[in-house]
C-alpha positions in Angstrom: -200.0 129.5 -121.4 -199.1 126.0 -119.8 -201.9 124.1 -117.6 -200.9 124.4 -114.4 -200.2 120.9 -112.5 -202.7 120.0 -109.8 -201.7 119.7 -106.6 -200.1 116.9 -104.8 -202.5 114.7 -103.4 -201.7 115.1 -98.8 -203.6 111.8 -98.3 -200.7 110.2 -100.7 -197.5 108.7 -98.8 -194.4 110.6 -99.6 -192.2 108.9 -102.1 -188.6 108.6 -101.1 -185.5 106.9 -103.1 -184.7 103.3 -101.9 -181.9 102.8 -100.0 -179.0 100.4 -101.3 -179.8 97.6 -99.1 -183.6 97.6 -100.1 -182.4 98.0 -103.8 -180.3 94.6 -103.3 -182.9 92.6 -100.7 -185.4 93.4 -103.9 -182.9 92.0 -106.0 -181.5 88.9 -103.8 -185.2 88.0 -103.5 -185.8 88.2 -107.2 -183.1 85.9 -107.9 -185.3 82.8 -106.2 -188.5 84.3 -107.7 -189.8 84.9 -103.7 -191.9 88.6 -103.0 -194.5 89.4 -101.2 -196.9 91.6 -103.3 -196.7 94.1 -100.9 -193.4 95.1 -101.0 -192.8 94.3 -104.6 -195.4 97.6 -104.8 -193.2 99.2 -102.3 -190.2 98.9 -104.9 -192.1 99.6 -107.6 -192.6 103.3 -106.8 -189.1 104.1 -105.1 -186.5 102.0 -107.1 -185.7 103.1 -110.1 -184.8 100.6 -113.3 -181.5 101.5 -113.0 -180.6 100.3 -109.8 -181.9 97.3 -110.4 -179.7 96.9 -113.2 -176.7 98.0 -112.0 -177.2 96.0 -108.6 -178.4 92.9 -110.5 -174.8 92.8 -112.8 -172.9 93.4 -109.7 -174.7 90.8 -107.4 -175.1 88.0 -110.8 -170.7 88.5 -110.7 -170.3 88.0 -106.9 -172.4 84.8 -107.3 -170.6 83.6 -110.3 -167.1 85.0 -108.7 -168.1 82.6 -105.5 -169.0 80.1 -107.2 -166.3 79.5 -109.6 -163.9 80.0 -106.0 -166.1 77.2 -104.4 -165.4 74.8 -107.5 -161.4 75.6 -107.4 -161.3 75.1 -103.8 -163.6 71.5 -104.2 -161.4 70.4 -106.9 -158.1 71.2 -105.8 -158.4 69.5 -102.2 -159.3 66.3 -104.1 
């Protein structure tokens, strides 16, 4: 016979999955190192490892994408 799990605890806040811009406001603001310790609990419980990841690869590409634009543009109107 299996334990039975104890109930869920009604004085706990209901945790819901992070929506896509929280998932990439966590991980623009991780990028300069800047979050408040509140909300880095926040993200703690309701985004998952994956997100991050996937988000992170995808946001660390459009900044190199826009950066390596900004440099052509720079150097070919000198």
């Amino acid at each position: 016979m299996t334990p039975a799990e104890p109930p869920p605890d009604p004085a706990a806040p209901a945790t819901r999955p992070a929506t896509l811009l929280e998932i990439a406001g966590a991980v623009f603001w991780s990028f300069f190192g800047i979050r408040k310790g509140t909300a880095m609990q926040r993200d703690a419980v309701t985004i998952k490892p994956h997100q991050v990841i996937v988000v992170g690869i995808l946001a660390a590409a459009i900044l190199v994408a826009s950066l390596l634009i900004l440099v052509r543009l720079i150097t070919h109107s000198v």
